[in-house]
N, C-alpha and C positions, 0 to 999 in steps of 0.2 A: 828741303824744309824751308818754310818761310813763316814770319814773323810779324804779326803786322800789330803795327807798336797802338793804331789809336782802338783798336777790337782788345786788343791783348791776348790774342788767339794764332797758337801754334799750327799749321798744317805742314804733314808730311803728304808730299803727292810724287807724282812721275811714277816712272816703269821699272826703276834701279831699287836694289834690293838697298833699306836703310834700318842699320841697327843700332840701338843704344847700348852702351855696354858701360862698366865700373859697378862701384859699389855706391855712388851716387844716388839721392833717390832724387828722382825728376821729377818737381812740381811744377803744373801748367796750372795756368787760369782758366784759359778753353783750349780743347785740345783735338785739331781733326785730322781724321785720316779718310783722305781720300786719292786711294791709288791706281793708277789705270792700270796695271802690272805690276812683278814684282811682288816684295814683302817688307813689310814689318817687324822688326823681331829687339824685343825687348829684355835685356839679359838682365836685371835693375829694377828696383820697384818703382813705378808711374803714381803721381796722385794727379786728381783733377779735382781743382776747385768749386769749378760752376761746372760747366759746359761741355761734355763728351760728343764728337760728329761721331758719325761712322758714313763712310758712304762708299758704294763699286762694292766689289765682292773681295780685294786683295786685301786682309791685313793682318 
C-alpha cells in the first residue's frame, strides 16, 4: 500500500494478498487498485470520496 500525501490517493499494488479487516469503515479520497497478482479482500465497508482506479485484472 502506498500513500501519496500531495495526490491524496491510496494504492494497493504488488503480487501479495492484501486484506482490510475490523469493523472500521475506510474512507479514501482516491483510491487505486492496481495489482499485478494476488488479491484484494475487503472484510469492512470502503467509501470513496472522489476517485476510484481500477486497473490489471486482480482485485
Amino acid at each position: 500500500m502506498v500513500f501519496n500525501t500531495a495526490s491524496g490517493k491510496v494504492t494497493f499494488s504488488g503480487d501479495s494478498i492484501q486484506t482490510l479487516n475490523g469493523s472500521y469503515n475506510f474512507p479514501f479520497k482516491k483510491l487505486a487498485i492496481n495489482k499485478s497478482g494476488g488479491f484484494i479482500t475487503a472484510n469492512s465497508t470502503l467509501s470513496v470520496d472522489d476517485t476510484l482506479f481500477l486497473s490489471k485484472e486482480h482485485f
